[in-house]
C-alpha positions, 0 to 999 in steps of 0.5 A: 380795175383792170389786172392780168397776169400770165403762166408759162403753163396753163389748162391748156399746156401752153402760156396763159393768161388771167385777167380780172376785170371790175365793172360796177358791182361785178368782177369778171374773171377771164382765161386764156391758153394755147396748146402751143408755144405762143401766149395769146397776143396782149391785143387779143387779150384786151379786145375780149377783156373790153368785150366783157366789160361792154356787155357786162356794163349793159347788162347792169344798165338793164340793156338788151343782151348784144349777143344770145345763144340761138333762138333765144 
Protein backbone atom coordinates (compact mmCIF):
# COMPACT_ATOMS: atom_id res chain seq x y z
CA UNK A 1 0.00 0.00 0.00
CA UNK A 2 1.31 3.03 -1.15
CA UNK A 3 -0.73 6.62 -0.75
CA UNK A 4 0.79 10.36 -1.06
CA UNK A 5 -0.60 13.31 -0.70
CA UNK A 6 0.34 17.02 -1.08
CA UNK A 7 -0.18 20.67 0.68
CA UNK A 8 0.40 23.89 -0.59
CA UNK A 9 1.92 24.62 2.78
CA UNK A 10 3.71 22.55 4.99
CA UNK A 11 6.06 22.87 8.44
CA UNK A 12 8.24 24.31 6.23
CA UNK A 13 6.21 27.12 4.45
CA UNK A 14 6.37 25.78 1.17
CA UNK A 15 4.58 22.56 -0.54
CA UNK A 16 4.54 19.40 0.89
CA UNK A 17 4.15 16.16 0.87
CA UNK A 18 3.08 12.88 3.03
CA UNK A 19 3.34 9.66 2.21
CA UNK A 20 1.93 6.44 3.76
CA UNK A 21 3.72 3.25 3.14
CA UNK A 22 2.78 -0.43 4.54
CA UNK A 23 5.51 -2.78 4.37
CA UNK A 24 4.62 -6.47 6.22
CA UNK A 25 3.34 -5.28 9.62
CA UNK A 26 4.63 -1.67 9.46
CA UNK A 27 3.35 1.55 8.26
CA UNK A 28 5.79 4.14 7.69
CA UNK A 29 4.92 7.69 7.53
CA UNK A 30 6.94 10.15 5.48
CA UNK A 31 7.29 14.29 5.14
CA UNK A 32 8.30 16.20 2.88
CA UNK A 33 8.59 20.13 2.62
CA UNK A 34 10.43 23.16 0.83
CA UNK A 35 10.63 26.60 2.13
CA UNK A 36 10.34 27.35 -1.31
CA UNK A 37 7.84 27.51 -4.07
CA UNK A 38 8.61 24.14 -5.72
CA UNK A 39 7.04 20.70 -4.34
CA UNK A 40 10.03 18.01 -3.97
CA UNK A 41 9.71 16.36 -7.45
CA UNK A 42 7.26 12.81 -7.36
CA UNK A 43 10.85 11.06 -8.30
CA UNK A 44 12.44 12.43 -5.13
CA UNK A 45 9.52 11.31 -3.27
CA UNK A 46 9.49 7.75 -4.69
CA UNK A 47 13.18 7.19 -4.31
CA UNK A 48 13.13 7.99 -0.34
CA UNK A 49 9.49 6.21 -0.05
CA UNK A 50 11.53 2.72 -1.97
CA UNK A 51 14.39 3.51 0.49
CA UNK A 52 12.01 3.21 3.50
CA UNK A 53 10.23 0.31 2.12
CA UNK A 54 13.80 -1.50 1.51
CA UNK A 55 15.09 -0.96 4.96
CA UNK A 56 12.05 -1.53 6.69
CA UNK A 57 11.33 -4.85 4.75
CA UNK A 58 15.17 -5.85 6.25
CA UNK A 59 14.60 -5.03 9.22
CA UNK A 60 11.62 -7.35 9.54
CA UNK A 61 13.32 -10.09 7.65
CA UNK A 62 15.93 -9.93 10.54
CA UNK A 63 18.82 -8.19 8.21
CA UNK A 64 21.61 -6.49 9.18
CA UNK A 65 20.77 -2.38 9.26
CA UNK A 66 22.20 -1.26 5.59
CA UNK A 67 22.98 2.28 7.17
CA UNK A 68 23.76 3.35 11.23
CA UNK A 69 24.62 6.33 13.02
CA UNK A 70 28.38 6.41 13.14
CA UNK A 71 30.20 3.80 15.55
CA UNK A 72 27.48 2.08 15.78
Amino acid sequence: MREANRAPVGTMGGPATIVQIRVGTTVLGISTGTQGKSAVPDKEVEAFAAMFAERAQRAQNGEKPSAALPGQ
